[in-house]
Biopython code that builds the backbone (N, CA, C, O; Angstrom):
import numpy as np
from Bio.PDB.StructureBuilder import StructureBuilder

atoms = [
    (1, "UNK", "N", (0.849, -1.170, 0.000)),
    (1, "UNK", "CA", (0.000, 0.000, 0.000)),
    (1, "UNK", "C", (0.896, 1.234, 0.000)),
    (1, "UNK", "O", (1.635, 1.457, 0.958)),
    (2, "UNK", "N", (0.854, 1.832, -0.787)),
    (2, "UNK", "CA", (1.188, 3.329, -1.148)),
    (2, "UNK", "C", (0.696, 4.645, -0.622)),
    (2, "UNK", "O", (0.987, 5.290, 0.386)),
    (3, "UNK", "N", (-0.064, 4.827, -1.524)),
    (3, "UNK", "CA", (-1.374, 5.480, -1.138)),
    (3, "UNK", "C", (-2.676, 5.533, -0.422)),
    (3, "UNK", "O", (-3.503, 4.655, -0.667)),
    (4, "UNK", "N", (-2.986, 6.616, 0.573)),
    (4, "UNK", "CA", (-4.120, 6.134, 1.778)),
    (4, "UNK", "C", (-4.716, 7.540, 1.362)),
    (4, "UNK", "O", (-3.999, 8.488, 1.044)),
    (5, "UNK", "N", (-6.538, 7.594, 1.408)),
    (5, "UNK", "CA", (-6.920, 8.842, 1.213)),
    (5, "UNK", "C", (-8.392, 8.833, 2.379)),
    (5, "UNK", "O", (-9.338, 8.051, 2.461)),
    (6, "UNK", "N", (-8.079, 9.929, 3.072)),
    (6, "UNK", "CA", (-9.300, 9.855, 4.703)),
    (6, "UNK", "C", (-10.313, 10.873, 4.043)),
    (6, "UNK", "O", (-10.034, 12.061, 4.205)),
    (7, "UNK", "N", (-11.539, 10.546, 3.266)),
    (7, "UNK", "CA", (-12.297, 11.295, 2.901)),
    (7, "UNK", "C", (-13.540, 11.667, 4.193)),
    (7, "UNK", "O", (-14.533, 12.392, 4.124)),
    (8, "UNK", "N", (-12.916, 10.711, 5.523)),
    (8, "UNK", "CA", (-14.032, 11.171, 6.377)),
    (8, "UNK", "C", (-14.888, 10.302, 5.943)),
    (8, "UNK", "O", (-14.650, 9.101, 6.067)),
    (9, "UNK", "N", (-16.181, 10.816, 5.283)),
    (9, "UNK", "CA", (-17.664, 10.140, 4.892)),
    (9, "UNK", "C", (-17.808, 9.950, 3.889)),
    (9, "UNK", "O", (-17.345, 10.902, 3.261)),
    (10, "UNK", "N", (-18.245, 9.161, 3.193)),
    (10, "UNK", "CA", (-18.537, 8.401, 2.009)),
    (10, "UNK", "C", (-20.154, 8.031, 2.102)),
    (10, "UNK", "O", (-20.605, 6.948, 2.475)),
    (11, "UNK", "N", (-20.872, 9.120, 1.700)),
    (11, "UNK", "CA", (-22.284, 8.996, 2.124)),
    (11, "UNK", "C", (-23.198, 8.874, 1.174)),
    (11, "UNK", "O", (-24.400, 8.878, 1.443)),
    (12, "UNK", "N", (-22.548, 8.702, -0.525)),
    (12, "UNK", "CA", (-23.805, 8.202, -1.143)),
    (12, "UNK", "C", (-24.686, 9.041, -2.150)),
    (12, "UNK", "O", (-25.629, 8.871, -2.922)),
    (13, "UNK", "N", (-23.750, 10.158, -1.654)),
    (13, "UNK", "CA", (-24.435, 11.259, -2.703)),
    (13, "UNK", "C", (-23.242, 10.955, -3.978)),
    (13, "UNK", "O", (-22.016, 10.958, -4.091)),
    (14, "UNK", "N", (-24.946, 10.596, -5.175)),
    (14, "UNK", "CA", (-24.222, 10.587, -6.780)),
    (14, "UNK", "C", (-22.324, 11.394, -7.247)),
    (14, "UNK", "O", (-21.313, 10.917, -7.764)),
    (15, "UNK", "N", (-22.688, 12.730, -6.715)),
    (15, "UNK", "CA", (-21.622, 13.266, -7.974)),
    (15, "UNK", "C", (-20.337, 13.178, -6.294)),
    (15, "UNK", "O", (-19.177, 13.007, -6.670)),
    (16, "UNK", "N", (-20.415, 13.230, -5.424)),
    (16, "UNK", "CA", (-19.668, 13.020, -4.208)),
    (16, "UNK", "C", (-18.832, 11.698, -4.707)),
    (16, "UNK", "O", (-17.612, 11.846, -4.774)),
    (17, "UNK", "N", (-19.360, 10.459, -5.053)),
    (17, "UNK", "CA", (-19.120, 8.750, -4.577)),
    (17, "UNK", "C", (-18.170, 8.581, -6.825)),
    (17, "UNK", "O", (-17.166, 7.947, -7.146)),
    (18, "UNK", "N", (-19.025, 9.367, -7.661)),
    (18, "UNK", "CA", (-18.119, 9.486, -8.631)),
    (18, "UNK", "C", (-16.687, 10.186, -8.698)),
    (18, "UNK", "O", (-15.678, 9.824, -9.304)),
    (19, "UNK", "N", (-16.930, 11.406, -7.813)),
    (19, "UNK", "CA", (-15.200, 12.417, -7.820)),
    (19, "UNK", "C", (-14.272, 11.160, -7.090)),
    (19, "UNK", "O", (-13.291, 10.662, -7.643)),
    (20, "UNK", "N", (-14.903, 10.655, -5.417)),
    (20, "UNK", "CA", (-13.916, 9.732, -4.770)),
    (20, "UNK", "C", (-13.346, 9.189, -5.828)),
    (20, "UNK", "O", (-12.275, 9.528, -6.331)),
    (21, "UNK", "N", (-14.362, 7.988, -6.314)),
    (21, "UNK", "CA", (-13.906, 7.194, -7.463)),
    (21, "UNK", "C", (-13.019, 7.539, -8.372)),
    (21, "UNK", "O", (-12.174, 6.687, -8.643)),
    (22, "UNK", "N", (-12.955, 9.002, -9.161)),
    (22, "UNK", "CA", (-12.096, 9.096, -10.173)),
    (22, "UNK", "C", (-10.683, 9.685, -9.469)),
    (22, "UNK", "O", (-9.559, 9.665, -9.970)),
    (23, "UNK", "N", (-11.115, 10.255, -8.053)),
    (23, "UNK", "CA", (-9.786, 10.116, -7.141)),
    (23, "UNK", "C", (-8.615, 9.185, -6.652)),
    (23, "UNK", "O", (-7.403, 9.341, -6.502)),
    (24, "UNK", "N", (-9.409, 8.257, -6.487)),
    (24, "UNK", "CA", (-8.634, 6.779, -6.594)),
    (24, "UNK", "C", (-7.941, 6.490, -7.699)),
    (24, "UNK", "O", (-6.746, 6.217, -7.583)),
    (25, "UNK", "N", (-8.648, 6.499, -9.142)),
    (25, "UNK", "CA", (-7.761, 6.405, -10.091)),
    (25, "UNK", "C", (-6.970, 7.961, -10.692)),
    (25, "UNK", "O", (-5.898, 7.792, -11.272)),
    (26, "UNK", "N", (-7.221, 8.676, -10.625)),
    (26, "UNK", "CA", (-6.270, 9.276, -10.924)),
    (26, "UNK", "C", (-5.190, 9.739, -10.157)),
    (26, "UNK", "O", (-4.232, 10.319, -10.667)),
    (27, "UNK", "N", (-5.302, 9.503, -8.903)),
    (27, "UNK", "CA", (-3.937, 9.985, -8.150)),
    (27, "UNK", "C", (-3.749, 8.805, -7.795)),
    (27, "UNK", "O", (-3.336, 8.950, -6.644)),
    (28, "UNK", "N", (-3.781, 7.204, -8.105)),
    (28, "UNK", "CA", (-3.309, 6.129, -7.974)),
    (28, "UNK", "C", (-3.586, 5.535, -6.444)),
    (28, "UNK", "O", (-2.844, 4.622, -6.085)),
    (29, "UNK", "N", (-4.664, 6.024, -5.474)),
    (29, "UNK", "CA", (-5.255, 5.780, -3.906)),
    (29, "UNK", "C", (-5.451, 4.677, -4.110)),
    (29, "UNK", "O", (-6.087, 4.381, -5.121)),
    (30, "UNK", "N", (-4.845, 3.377, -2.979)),
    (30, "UNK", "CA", (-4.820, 2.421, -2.969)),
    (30, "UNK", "C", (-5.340, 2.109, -1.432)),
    (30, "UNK", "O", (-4.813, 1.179, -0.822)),
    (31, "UNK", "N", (-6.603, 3.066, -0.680)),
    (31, "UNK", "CA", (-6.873, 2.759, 0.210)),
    (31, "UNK", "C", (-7.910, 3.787, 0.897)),
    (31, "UNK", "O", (-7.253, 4.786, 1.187)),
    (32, "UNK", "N", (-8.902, 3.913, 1.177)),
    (32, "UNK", "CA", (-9.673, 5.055, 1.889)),
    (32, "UNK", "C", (-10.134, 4.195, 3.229)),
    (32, "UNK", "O", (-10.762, 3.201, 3.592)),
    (33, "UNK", "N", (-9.264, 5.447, 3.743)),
    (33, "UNK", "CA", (-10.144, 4.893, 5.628)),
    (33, "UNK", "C", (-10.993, 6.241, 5.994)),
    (33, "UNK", "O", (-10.568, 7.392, 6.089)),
    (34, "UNK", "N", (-12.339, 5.744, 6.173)),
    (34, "UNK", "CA", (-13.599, 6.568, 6.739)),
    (34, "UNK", "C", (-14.041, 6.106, 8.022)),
    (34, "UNK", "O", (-14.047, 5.047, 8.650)),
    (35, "UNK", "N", (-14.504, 7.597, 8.219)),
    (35, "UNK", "CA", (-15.493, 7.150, 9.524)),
    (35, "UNK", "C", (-16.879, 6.469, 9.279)),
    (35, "UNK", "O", (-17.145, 5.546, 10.049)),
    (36, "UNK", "N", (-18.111, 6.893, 8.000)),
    (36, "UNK", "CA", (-18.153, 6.009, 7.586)),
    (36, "UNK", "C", (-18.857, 5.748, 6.085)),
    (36, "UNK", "O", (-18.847, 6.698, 5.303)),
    (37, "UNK", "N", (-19.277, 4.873, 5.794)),
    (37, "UNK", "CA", (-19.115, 4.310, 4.341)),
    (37, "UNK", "C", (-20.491, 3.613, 4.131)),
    (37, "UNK", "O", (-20.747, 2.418, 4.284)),
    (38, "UNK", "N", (-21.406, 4.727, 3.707)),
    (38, "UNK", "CA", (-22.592, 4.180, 3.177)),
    (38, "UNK", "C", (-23.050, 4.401, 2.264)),
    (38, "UNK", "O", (-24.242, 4.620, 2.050)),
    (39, "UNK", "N", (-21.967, 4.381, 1.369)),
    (39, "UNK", "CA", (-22.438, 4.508, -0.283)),
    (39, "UNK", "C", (-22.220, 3.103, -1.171)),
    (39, "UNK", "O", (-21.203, 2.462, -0.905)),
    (40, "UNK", "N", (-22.782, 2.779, -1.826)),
    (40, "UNK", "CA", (-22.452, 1.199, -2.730)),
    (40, "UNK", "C", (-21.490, 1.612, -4.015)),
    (40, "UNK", "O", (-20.756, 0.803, -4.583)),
    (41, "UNK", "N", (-21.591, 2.731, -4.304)),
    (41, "UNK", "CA", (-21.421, 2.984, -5.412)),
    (41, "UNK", "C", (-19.383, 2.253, -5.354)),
    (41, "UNK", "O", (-18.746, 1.234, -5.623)),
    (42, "UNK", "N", (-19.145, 3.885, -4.723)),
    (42, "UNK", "CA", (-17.497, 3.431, -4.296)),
    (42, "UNK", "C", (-17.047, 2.272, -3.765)),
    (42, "UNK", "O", (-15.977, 1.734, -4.050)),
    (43, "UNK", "N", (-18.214, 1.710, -2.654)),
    (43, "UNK", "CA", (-17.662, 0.499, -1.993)),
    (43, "UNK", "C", (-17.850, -0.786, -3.000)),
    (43, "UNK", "O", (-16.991, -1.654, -2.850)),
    (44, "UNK", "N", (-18.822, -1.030, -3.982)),
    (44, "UNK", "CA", (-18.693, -1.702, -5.607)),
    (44, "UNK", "C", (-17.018, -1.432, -5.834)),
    (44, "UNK", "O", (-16.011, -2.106, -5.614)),
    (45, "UNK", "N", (-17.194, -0.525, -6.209)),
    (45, "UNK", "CA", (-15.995, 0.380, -7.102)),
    (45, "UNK", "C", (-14.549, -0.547, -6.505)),
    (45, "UNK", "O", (-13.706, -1.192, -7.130)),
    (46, "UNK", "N", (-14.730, -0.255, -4.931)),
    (46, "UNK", "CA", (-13.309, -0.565, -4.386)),
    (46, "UNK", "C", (-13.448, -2.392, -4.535)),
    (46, "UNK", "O", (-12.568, -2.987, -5.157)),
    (47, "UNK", "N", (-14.522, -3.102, -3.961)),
    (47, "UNK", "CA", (-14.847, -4.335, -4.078)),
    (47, "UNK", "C", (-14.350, -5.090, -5.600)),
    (47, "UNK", "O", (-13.764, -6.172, -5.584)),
    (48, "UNK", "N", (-14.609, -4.500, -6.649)),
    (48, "UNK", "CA", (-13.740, -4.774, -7.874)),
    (48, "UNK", "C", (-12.577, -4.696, -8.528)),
    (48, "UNK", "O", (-12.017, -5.334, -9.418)),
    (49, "UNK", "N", (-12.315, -3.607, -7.764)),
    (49, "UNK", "CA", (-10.835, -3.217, -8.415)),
    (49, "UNK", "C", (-10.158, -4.378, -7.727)),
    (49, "UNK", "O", (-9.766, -5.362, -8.354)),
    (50, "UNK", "N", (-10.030, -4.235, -6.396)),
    (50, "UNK", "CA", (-9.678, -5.187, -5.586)),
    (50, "UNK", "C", (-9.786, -7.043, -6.165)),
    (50, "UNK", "O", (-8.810, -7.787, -6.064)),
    (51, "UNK", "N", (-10.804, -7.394, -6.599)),
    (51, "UNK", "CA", (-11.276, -9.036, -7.323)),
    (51, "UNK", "C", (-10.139, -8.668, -8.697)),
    (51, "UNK", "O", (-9.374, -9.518, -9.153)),
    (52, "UNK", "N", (-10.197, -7.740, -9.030)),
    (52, "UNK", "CA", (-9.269, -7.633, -10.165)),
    (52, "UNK", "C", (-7.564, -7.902, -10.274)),
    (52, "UNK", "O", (-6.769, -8.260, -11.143)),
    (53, "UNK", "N", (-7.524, -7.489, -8.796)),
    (53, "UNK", "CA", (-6.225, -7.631, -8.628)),
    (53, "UNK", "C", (-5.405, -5.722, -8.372)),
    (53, "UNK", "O", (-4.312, -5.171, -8.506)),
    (54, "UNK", "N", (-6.097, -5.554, -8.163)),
    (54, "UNK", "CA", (-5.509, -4.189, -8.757)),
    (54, "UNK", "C", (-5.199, -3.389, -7.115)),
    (54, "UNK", "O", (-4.844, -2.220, -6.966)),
    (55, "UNK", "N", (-5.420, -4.265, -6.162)),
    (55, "UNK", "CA", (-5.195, -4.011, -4.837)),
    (55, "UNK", "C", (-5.321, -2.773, -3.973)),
    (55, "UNK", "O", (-4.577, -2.229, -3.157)),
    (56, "UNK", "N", (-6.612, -2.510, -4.478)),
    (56, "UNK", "CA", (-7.403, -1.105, -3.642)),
    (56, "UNK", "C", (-8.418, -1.721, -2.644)),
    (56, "UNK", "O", (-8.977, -2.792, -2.875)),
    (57, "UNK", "N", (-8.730, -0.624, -0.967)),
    (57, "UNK", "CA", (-9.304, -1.456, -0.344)),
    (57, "UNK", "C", (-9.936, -0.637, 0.227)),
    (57, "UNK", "O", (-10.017, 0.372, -0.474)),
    (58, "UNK", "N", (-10.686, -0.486, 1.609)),
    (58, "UNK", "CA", (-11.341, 0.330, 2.032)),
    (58, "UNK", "C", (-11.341, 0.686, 3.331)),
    (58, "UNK", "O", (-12.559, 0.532, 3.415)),
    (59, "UNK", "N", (-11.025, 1.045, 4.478)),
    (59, "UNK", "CA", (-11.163, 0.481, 5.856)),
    (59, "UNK", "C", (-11.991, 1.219, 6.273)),
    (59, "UNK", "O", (-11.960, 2.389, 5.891)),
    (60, "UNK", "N", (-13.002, 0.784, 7.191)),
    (60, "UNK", "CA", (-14.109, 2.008, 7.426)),
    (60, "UNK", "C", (-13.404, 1.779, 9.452)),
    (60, "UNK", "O", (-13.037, 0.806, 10.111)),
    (61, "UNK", "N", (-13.544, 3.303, 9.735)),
    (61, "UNK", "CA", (-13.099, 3.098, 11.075)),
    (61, "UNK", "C", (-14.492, 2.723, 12.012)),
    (61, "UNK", "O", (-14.621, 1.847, 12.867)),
    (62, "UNK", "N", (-15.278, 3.526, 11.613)),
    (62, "UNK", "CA", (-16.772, 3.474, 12.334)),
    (62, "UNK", "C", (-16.890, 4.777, 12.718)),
    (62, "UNK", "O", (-16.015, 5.009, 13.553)),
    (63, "UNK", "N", (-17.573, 5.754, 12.494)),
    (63, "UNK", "CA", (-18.316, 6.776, 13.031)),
    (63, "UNK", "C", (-17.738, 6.603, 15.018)),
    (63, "UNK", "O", (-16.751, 7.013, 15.629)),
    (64, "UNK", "N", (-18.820, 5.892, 15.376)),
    (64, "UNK", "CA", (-19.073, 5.831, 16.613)),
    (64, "UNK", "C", (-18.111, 5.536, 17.092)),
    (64, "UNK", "O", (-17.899, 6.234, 18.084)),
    (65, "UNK", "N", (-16.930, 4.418, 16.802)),
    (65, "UNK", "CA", (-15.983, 4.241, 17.359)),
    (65, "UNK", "C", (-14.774, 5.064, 17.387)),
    (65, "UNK", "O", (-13.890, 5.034, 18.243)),
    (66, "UNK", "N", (-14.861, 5.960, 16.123)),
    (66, "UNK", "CA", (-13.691, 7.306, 15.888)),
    (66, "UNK", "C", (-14.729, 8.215, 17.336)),
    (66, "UNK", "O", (-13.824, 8.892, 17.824)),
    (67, "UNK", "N", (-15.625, 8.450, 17.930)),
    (67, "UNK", "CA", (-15.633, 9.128, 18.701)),
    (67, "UNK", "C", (-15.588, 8.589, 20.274)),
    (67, "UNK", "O", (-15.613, 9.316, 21.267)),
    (68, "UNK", "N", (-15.520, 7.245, 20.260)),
    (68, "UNK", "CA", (-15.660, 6.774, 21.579)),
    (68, "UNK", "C", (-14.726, 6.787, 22.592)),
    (68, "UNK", "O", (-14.699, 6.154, 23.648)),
    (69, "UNK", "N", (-13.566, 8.016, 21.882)),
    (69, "UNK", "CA", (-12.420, 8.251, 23.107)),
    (69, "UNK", "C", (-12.943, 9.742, 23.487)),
    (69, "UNK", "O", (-12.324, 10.308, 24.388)),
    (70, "UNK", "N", (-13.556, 10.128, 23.143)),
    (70, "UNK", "CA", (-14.122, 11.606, 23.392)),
    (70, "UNK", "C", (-15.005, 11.502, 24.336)),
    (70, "UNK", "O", (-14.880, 12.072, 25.420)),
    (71, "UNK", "N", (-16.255, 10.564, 23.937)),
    (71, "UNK", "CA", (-17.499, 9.660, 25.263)),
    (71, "UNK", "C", (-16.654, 9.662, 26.624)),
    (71, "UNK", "O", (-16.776, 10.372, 27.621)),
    (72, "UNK", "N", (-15.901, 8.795, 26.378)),
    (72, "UNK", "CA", (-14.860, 8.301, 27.560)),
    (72, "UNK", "C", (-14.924, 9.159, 28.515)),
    (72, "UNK", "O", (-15.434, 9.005, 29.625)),
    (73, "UNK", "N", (-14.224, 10.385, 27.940)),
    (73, "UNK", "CA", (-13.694, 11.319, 28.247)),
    (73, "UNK", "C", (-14.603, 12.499, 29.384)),
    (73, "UNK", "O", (-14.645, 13.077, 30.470)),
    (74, "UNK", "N", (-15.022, 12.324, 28.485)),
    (74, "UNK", "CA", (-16.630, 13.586, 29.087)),
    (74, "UNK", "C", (-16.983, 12.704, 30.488)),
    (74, "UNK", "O", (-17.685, 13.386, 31.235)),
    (75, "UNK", "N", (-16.706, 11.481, 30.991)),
    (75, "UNK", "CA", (-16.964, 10.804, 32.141)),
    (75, "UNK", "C", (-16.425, 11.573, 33.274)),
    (75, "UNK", "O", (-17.005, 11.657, 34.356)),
    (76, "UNK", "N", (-14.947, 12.310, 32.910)),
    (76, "UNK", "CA", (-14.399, 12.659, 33.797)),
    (76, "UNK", "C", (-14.349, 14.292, 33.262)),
    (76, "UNK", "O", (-13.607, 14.899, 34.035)),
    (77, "UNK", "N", (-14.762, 14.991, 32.451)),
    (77, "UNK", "CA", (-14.904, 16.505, 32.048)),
    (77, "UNK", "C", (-15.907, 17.086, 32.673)),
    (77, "UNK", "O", (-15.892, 18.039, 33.451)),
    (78, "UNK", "N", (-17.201, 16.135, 32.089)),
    (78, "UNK", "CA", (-18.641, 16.646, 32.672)),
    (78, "UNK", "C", (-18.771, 17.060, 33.849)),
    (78, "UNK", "O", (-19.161, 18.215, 34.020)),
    (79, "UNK", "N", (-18.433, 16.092, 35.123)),
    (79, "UNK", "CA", (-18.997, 16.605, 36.089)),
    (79, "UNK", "C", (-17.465, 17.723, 37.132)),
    (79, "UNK", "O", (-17.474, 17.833, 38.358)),
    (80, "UNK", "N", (-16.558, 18.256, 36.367)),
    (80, "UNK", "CA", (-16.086, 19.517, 36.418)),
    (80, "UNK", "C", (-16.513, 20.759, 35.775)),
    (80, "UNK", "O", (-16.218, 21.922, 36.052)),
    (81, "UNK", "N", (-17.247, 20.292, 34.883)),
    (81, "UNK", "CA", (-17.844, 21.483, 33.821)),
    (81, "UNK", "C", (-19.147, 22.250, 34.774)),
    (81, "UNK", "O", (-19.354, 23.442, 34.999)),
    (82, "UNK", "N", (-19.986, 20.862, 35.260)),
    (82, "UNK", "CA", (-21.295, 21.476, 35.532)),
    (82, "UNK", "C", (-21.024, 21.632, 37.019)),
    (82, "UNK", "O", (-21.869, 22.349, 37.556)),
    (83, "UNK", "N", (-20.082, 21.163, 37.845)),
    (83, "UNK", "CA", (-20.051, 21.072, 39.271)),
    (83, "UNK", "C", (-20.793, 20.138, 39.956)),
    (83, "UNK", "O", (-20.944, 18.968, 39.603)),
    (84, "UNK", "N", (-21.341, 20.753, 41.117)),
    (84, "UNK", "CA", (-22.070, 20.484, 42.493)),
    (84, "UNK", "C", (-23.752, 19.774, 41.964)),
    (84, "UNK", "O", (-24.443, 18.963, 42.581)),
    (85, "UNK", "N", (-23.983, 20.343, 40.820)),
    (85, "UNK", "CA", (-25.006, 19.883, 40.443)),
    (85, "UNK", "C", (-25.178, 18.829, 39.327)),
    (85, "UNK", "O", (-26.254, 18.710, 38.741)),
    (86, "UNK", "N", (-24.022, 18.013, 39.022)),
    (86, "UNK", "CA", (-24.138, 17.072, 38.154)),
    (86, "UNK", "C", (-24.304, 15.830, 38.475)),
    (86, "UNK", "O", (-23.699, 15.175, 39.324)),
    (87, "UNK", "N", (-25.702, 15.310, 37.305)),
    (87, "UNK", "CA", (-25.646, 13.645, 38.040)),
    (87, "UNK", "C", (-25.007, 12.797, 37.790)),
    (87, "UNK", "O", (-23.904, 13.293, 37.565)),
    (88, "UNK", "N", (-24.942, 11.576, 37.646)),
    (88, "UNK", "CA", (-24.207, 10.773, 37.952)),
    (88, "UNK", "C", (-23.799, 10.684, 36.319)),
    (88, "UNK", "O", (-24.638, 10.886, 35.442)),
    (89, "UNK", "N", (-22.599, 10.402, 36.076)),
    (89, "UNK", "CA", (-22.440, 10.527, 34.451)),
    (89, "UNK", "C", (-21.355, 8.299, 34.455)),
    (89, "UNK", "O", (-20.628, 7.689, 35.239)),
    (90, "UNK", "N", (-21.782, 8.112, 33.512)),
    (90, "UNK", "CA", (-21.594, 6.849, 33.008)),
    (90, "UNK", "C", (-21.012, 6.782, 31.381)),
    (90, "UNK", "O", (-21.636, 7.318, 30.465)),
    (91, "UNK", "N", (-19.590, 5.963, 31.151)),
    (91, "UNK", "CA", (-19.241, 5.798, 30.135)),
    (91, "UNK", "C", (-19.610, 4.160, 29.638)),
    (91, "UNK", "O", (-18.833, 3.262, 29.966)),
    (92, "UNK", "N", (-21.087, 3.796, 28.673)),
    (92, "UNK", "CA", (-21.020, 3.032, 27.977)),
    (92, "UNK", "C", (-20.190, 2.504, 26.178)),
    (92, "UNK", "O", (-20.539, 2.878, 25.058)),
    (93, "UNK", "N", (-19.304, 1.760, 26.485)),
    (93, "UNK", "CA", (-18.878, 1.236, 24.782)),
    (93, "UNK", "C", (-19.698, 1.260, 24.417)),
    (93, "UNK", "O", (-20.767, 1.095, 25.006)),
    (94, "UNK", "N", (-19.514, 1.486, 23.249)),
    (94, "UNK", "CA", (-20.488, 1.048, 21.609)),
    (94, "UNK", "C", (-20.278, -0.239, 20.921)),
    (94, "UNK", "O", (-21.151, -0.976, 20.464)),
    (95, "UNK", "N", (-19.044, -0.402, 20.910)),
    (95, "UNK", "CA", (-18.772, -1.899, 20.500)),
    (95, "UNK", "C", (-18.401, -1.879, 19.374)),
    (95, "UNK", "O", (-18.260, -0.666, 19.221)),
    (96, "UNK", "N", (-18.038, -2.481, 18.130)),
    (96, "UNK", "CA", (-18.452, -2.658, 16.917)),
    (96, "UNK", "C", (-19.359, -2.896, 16.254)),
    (96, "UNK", "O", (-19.721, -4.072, 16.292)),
    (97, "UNK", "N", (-20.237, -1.841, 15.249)),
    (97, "UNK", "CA", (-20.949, -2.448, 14.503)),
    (97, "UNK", "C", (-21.627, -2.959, 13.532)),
    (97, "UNK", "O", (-22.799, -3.133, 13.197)),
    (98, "UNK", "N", (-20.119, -3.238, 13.013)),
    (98, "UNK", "CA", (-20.389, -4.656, 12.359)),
    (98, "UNK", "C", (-19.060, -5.129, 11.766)),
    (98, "UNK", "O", (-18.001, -4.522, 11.925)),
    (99, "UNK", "N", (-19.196, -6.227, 11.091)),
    (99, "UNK", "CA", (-17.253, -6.584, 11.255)),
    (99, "UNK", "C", (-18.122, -7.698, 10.249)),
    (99, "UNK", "O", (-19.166, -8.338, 10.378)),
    (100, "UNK", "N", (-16.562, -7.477, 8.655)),
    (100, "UNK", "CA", (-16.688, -8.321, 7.811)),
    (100, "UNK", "C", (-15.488, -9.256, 7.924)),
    (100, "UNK", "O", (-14.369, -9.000, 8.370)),
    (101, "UNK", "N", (-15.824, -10.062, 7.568)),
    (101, "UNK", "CA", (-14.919, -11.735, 6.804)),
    (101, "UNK", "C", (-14.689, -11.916, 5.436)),
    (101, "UNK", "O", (-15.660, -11.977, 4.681)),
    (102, "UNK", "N", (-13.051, -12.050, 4.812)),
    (102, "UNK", "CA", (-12.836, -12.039, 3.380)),
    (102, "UNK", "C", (-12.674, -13.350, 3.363)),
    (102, "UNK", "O", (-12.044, -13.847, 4.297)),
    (103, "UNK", "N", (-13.197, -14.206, 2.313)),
    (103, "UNK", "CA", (-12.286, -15.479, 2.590)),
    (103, "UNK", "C", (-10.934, -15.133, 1.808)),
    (103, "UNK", "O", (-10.698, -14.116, 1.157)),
    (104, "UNK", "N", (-10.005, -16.374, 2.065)),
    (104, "UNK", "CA", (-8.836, -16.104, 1.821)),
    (104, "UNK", "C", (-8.179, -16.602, 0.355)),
    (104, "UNK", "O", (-7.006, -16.344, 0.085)),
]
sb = StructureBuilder()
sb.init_structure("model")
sb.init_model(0)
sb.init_chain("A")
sb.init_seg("    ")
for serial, (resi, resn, name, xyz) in enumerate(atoms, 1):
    if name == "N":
        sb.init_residue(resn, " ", resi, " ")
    sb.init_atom(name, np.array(xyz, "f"), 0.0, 1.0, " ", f" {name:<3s}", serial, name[0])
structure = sb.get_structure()
């Protein structure tokens, strides 16, 4: 891998999911990591190039999980922010959700 390109979101809008696409090939991107990736168009796009051989891929980080060190966080911010009057504050994970399998 060479090339890595963090477009952030990949959300599906038509002329958005064509520029990525002709981004990949013309500056030779051999990888987009997003937070997240709900367009078919590009994720097709990368899914083929890839069967082709042509070794482009995708990594989606997760939305929720790119923010779940921030959640964390606010466990111990919040109740300095608001003081004497804050209730009880709780940090739940999110977890993953959802996790693929390539076969090999």
């Amino acid at each position: 891998m060479r090339r890595v390109r963090v477009p952030m979101h990949v959300l599906g809008v038509p002329e958005h999911d064509t520029a990525e696409i002709n981004l990949m090939d013309s500056q030779d991107i051999d990888a987009l990591v997003t937070m997240e990736f709900i367009d078919f168009t590009t994720c097709e796009y990368v899914r083929d190039t890839a069967m082709l051989g042509q070794g482009k891929c995708a990594i989606t980080v997760g939305h929720f999980n790119l923010e779940q060190p921030g959640m964390e966080y606010m466990v111990r911010w919040l109740p300095l922010a608001l003081g004497d009057g804050c209730p009880r504050v709780d940090f739940v994970p999110m977890g993953d959700t959802y996790q693929y399998l390539v076969p090999a």
